[in-house]
C-alpha positions in Angstrom: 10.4 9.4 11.5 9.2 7.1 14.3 6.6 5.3 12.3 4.9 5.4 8.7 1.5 3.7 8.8 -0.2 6.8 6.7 0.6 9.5 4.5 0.1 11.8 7.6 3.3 10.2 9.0 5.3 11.4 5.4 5.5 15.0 5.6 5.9 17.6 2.7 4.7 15.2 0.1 6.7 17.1 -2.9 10.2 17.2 -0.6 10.0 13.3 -0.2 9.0 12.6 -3.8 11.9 14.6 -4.7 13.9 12.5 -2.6 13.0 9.4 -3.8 13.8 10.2 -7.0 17.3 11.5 -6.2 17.6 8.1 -4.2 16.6 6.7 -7.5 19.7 7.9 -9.3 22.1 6.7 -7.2 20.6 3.8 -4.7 24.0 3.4 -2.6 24.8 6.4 -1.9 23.6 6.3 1.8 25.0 3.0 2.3 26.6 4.1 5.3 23.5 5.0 7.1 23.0 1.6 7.3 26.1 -0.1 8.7 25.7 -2.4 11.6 21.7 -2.1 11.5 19.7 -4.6 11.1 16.0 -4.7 9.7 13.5 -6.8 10.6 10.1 -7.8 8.2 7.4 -10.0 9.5 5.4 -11.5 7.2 1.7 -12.7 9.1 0.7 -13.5 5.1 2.3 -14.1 1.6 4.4 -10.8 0.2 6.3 -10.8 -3.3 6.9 -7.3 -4.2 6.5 -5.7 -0.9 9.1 -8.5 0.4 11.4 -8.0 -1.6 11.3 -4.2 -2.3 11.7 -3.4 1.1 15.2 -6.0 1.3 15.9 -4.8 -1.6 15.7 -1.3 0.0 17.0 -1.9 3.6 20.3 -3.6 2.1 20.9 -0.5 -0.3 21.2 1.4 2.9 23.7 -1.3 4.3 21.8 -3.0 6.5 21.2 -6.8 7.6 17.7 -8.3 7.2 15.7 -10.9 8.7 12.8 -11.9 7.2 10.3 -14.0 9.6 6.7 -15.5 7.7 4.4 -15.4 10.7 1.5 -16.6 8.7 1.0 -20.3 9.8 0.1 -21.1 13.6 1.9 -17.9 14.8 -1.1 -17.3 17.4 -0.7 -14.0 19.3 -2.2 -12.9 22.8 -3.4 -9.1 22.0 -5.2 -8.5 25.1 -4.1 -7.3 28.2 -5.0 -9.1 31.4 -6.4 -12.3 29.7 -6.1 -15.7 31.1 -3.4 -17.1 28.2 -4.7 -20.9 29.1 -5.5 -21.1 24.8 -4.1 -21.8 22.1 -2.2 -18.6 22.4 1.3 -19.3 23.7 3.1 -15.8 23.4 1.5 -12.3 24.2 2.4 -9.2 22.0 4.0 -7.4 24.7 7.1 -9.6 24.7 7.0 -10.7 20.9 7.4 -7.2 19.8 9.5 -6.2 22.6 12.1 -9.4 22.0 12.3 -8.8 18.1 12.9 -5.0 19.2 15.3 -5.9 21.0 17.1 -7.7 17.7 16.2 -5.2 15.2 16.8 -1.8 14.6 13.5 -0.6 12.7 10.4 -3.8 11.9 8.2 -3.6 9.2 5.1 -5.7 9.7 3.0 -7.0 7.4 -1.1 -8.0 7.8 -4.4 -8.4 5.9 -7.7 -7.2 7.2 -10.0 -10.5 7.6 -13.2 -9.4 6.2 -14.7 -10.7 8.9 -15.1 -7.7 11.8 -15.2 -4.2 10.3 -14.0 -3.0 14.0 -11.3 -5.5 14.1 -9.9 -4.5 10.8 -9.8 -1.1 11.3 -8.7 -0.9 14.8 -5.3 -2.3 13.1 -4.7 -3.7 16.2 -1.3 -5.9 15.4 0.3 -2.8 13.7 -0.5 -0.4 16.9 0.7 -2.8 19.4 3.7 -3.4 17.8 4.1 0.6 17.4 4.0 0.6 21.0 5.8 -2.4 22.3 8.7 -2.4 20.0 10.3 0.4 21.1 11.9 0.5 17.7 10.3 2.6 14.5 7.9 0.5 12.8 7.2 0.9 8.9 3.4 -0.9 7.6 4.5 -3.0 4.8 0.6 -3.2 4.5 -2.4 -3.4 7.2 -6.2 -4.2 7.8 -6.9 -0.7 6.6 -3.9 1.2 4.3 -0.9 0.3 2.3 1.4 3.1 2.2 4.4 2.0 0.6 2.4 0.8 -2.5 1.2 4.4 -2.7 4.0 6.4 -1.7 5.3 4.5 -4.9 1.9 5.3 -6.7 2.9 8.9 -6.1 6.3 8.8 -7.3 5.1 6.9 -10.5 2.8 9.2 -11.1 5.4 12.3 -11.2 7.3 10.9 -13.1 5.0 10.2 -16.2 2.6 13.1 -16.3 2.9 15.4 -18.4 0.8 18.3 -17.0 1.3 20.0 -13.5 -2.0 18.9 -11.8 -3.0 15.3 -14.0 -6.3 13.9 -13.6 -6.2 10.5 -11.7 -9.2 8.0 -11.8 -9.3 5.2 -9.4 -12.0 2.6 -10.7 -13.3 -0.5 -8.9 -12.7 -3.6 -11.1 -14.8 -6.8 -10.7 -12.9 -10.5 -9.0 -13.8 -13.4 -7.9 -13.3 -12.8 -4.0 -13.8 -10.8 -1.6 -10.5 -8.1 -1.7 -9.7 -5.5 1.4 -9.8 -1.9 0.9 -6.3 -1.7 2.1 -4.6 -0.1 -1.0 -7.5 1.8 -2.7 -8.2 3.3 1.1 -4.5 4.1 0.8 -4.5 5.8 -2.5 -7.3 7.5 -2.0 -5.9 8.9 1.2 -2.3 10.2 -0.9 -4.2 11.5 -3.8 -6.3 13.1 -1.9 -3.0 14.5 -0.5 -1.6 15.1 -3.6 -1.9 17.9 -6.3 -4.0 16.1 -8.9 -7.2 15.8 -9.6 -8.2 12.6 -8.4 -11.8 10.6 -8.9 -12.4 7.3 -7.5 -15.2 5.6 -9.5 -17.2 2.3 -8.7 -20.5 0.4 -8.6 -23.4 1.1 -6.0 -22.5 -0.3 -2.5 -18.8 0.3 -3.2 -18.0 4.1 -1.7 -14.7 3.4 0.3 -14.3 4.7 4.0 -15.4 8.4 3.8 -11.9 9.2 6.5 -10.0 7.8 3.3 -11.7 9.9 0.3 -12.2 13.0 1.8 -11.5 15.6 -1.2 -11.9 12.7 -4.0 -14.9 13.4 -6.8 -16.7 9.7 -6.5 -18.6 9.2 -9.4 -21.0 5.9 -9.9 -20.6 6.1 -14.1 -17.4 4.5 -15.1 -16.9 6.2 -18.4 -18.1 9.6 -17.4 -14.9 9.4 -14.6 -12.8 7.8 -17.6 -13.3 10.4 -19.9 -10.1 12.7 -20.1 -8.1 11.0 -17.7 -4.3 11.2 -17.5 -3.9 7.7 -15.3 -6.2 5.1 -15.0 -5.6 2.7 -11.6 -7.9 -0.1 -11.4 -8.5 -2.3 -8.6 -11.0 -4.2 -6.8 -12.1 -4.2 -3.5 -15.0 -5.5 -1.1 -17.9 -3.6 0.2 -17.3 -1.3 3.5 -20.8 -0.6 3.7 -21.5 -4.5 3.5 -18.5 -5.2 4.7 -16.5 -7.6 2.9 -19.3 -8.8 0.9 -18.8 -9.0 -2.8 -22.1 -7.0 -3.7 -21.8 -7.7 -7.7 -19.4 -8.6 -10.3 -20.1 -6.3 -13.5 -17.6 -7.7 -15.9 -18.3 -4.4 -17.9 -16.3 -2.7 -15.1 -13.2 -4.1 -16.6 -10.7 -2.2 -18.5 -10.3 -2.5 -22.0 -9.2 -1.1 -25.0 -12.8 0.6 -25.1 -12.4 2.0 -21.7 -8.9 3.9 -22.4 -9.9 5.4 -25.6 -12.0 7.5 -23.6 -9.1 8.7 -21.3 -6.5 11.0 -22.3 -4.4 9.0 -23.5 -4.4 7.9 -20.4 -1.1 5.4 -18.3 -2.8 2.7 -16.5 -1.6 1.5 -13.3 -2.1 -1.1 -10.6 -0.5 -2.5 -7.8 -0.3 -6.1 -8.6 -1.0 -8.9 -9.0 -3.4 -8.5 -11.4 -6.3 -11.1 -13.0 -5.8 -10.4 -16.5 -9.0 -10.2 -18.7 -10.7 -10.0 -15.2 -9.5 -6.5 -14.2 -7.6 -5.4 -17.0 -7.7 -7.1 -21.0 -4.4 -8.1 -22.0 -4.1 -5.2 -24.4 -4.1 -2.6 -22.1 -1.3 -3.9 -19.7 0.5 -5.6 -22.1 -0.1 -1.8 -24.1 2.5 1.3 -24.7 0.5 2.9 -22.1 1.0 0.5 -18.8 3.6 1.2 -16.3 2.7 -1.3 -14.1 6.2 -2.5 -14.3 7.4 0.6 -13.5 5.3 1.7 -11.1 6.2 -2.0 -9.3 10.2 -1.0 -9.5 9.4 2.4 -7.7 8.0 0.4 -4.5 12.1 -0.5 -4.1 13.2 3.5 -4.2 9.7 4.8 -1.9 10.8 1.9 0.4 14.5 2.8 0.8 13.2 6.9 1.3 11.3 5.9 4.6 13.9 3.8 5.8 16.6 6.3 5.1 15.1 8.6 6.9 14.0 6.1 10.2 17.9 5.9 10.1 18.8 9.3 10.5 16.9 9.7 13.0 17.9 6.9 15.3 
């Protein structure tokens, strides 16, 4: 494995969610793999469980980390043949190339601005990195997808149904900002993947990317998607049509007590962090049927699977 930016960069999905779990019994077993490799993680914004899942991971293989936060005044030249005579010291070419030079796999991690649709999507820092670095490259979350969090997702989700093809709702859930569509593009894209049966669910003027939700049932009427579900994920995100605009803010869109009872008996998930009594009421994360926590531990063990295998193939 060169690079993971997508669930088309994973493979047979079953074979590495079965690997993950074995990885999950006994997390230093490959240690070895690891020796006298370093990892590096750039940060261009503010990471708690990614950061420290994918440490977490990279040192259960045996490896060194350096951690760099690239999120205040690092100012990168993207363009070729520019005039660098701006506030732009250092082009991409030789940043990625120099930290390849240190590291022995990077993961990167940036947000989509909201600002340019085009911009966002071209994911222009990963893919230049991809190709500069001359080392593999893992997204530790970009403009458009966020594949650790669902490769985890995934994992969490085989390991609590109890029914060989569960039905998996993905709702929209009302905030106060404007949110990318990184990880409901992304879980879209793995469930879609996947063998459930998957619905996404949201308000008018909040359809994701069609090249993400290819295959998904999108239904407009919350409850109707709700009803008989075996996992409920909820999260918020911005308009793609309107892009970045926060359209409305139905608080009934929230998940409550009310809203599960319609499920079957349903786990709820999301990826965190979470506005509670915003997205979800404190009795239904705090309830016997959230494995948020869980499905948070499981980024560490999904992390530690791609970087295992980057390893063996170097």
């Amino acid at each position: 494995m060169k690079c993971f930016k997508s669930v088309l960069d994973a493979g047979d999905l079953n074979a590495l969610v079965q690997e993950i779990l074995e990885i999950k019994k006994n997390p230093h077993a490959n240690k070895h793999l690891g020796e006298n490799k370093t990892m590096g993680m750039i940060f261009l914004n503010p990471s708690l469980r990614t950061r420290l899942s994918t440490q977490k991971a990279a040192e259960n293989l045996g490896m060194k980390v350096i951690s760099l936060n690239m999120n205040d005044g690092w100012q990168l030249e993207m363009e070729d043949g520019t005039v660098m005579n701006d506030d732009k010291a250092e082009h991409v070419k030789e940043a990625a190339a120099v930290i390849g030079s240190y590291c022995d796999i990077i993961g990167i991690r940036s947000f989509a601005n909201l600002n340019n649709r085009d911009d966002d999507y071209r994911e222009e820092i990963l893919n230049k990195f991809i190709t500069h670095s001359g080392v593999p490259i893992v997204s530790l979350e970009s403009g458009t997808l966020h594949p650790l969090q669902s490769l985890a997702d995934l994992v969490t989700i085989e390991e609590f149904k109890t029914k060989p093809r569960p039905k998996v709702v993905m709702t929209w859930a009302p905030h106060p900002k404007a949110l990318p569509q990184a990880v409901p593009n992304s879980f879209a894209q793995w469930m879609c993947k996947a063998d459930v049966d998957f619905v996404i669910t949201n308000p008018e003027g909040y359809d994701l990317d069609p090249q993400f939700t290819e295959g998904a049932d999108v239904i407009h009427d919350q409850e109707l998607a709700l009803s008989g579900a075996d996992f409920v994920y909820s999260k918020n995100w911005s308009s793609f049509s309107d892009y970045g605009r926060v359209l409305t803010t139905p608080r009934n869109w929230m998940i409550d007590e009310r809203k599960m009872a319609v499920t079957g008996d349903a786990k709820f998930m999301h990826c965190l962090p979470v506005r509670r009594n915003v997205v979800v009421a404190d009795e239904v994360i705090d309830g016997p049927n959230s494995i948020v926590i869980q499905q948070a531990a499981n980024r560490e063990f999904a992390t530690q699977a791609v970087i295992k295998r980057m390893l063996e193939a170097l």
